[in-house]
VEXVEX-181037 format. One record per residue (C-alpha): residue in three letters; x, y negated, z. Coordinates in pm, 1 decimal, always signed. Example, Ala and Ser with C-alpha at 12.3 -4.5 7.8 and 13.67 -1.06 7.14 Angstrom:
BEGIN
r ALA | u +1230.0 | v +450.0 | w +780.0
r SER | u +1367.0 | v +106.0 | w +714.0
***
This chain:
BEGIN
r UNK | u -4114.4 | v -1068.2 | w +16836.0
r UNK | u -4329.5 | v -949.9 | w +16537.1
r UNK | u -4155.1 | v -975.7 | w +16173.7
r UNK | u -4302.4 | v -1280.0 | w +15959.5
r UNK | u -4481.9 | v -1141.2 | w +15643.0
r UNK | u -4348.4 | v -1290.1 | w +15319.0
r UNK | u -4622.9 | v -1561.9 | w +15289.4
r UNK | u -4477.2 | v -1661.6 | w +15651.3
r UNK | u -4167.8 | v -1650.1 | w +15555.3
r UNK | u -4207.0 | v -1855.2 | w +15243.7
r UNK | u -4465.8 | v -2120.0 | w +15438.7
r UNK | u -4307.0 | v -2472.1 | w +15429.9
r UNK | u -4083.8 | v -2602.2 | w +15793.9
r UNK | u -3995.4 | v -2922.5 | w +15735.8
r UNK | u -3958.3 | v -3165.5 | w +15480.4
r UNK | u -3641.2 | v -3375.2 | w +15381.7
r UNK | u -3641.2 | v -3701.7 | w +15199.7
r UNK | u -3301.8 | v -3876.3 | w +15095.3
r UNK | u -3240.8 | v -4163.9 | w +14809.5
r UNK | u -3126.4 | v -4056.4 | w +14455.8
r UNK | u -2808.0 | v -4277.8 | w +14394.9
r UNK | u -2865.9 | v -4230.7 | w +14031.3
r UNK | u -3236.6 | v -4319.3 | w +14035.8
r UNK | u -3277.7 | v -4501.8 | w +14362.1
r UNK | u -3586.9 | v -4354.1 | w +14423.2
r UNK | u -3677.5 | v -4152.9 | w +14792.5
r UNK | u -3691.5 | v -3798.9 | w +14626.0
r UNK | u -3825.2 | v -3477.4 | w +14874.7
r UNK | u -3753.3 | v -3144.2 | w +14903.8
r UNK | u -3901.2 | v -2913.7 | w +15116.5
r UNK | u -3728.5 | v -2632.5 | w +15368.4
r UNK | u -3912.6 | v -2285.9 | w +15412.7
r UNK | u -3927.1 | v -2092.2 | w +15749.7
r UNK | u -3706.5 | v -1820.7 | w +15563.8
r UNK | u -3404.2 | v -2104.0 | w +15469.0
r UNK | u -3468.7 | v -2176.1 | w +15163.7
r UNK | u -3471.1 | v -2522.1 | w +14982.1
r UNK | u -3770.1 | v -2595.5 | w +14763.5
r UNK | u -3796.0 | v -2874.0 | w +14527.4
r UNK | u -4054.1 | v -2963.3 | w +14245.6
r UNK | u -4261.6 | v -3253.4 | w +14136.5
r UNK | u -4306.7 | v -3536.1 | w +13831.1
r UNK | u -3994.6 | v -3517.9 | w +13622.7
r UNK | u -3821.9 | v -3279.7 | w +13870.5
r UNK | u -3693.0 | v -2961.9 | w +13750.2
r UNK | u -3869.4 | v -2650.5 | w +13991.7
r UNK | u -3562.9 | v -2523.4 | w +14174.3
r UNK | u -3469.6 | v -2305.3 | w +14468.6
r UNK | u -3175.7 | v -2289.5 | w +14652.7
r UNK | u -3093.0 | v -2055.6 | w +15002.7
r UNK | u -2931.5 | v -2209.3 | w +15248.7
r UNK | u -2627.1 | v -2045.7 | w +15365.7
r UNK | u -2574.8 | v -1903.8 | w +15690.0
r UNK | u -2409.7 | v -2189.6 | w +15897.8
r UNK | u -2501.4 | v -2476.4 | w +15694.8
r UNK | u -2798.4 | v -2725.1 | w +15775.1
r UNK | u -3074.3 | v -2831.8 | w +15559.2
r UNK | u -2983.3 | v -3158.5 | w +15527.7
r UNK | u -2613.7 | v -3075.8 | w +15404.3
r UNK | u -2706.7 | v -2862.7 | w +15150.4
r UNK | u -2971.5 | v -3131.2 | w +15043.0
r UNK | u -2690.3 | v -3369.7 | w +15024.3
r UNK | u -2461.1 | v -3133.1 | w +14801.7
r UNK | u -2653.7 | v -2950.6 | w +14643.5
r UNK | u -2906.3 | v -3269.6 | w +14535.5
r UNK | u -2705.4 | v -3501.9 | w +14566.4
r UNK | u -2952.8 | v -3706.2 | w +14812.8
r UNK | u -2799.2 | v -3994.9 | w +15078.9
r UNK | u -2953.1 | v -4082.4 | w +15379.1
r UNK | u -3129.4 | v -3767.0 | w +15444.5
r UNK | u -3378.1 | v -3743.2 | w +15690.8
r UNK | u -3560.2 | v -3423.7 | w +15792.5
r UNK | u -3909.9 | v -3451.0 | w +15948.3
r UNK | u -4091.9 | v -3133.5 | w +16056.8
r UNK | u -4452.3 | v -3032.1 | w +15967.1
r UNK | u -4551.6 | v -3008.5 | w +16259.5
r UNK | u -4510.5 | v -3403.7 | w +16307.5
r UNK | u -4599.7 | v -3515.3 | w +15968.2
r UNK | u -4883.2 | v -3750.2 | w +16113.4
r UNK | u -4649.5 | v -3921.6 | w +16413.1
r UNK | u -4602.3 | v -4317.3 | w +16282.4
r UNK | u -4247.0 | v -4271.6 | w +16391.0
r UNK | u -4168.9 | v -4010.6 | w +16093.1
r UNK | u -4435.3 | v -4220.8 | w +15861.6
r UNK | u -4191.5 | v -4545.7 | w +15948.1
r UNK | u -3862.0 | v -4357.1 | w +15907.4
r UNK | u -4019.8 | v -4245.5 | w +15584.7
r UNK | u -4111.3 | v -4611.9 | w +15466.3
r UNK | u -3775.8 | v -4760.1 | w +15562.4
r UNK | u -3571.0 | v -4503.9 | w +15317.3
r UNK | u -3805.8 | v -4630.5 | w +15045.6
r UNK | u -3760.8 | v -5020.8 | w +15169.7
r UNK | u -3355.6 | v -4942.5 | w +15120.4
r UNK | u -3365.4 | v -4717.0 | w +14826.2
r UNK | u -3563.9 | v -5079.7 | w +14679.2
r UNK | u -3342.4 | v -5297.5 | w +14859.8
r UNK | u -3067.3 | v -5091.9 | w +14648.5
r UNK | u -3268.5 | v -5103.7 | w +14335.9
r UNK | u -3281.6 | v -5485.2 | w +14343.3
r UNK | u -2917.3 | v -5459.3 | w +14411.6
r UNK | u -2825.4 | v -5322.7 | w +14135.3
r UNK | u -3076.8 | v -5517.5 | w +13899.7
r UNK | u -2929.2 | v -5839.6 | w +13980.1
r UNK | u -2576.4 | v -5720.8 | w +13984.5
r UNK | u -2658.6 | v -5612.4 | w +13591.4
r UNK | u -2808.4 | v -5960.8 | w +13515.2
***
C-alpha cells in the first residue's frame, strides 16, 4: 500500500458532533485520516489534539471537549438523510435541553 503524503494524511475522515452541556449548543469537530482531532469555528478556540493509540474519536471528543451524545458521521456519507436526521435530532435535544433549563431558571 503506497504511504499517504502529508496533505492525505491531514485531509478530513469524519466529522463528530456532540452537545456542549455548558452552552447547549451541537458543537463539531472534525477527525483527520492521520488521528488527529481538529476543531475551529465562531467563538471556538483553533485546537488540535492526537488521538492516542487505542482510544476512539468519539472518546477523546467526549474528554477532551467535553461533548455528550457524540455522534460520528463519515465524509464519505455526509449527503445520506439518515446522517442529515441524526444530525438534526442532536440539535432538537440540545434545544429541548436549552428550554429545559430556561424554564427551570424562571
Amino acid at each position: 500500500m503506497a504511504r499517504l503524503t502529508n496533505r492525505q494524511k491531514q485531509e478530513i475522515f469524519s466529522t463528530c458532533y456532540g452537545i456542549n452541556p455548558k452552552t447547549l449548543q451541537v458543537d463539531s469537530v472534525s477527525v483527520t485520516k492521520d488521528g488527529r482531532l481538529f476543531r475551529h469555528g465562531i467563538g471556538v478556540p483553533y485546537h488540535i489534539h492526537l488521538i492516542p493509540k487505542g482510544a476512539t474519536a468519539q472518546s477523546e471528543i467526549a474528554i477532551v471537549y467535553e461533548l455528550e451524545d457524540v455522534i460520528e458521521i463519515p465524509m464519505l456519507l455526509w449527503n445520506n438523510d439518515h446522517h442529515k436526521t441524526r444530525v438534526d435530532e442532536l440539535r432538537a435535544r440540545a434545544a429541548a435541553m436549552r428550554a429545559e433549563r430556561d424554564t427551570g431558571k424562571i
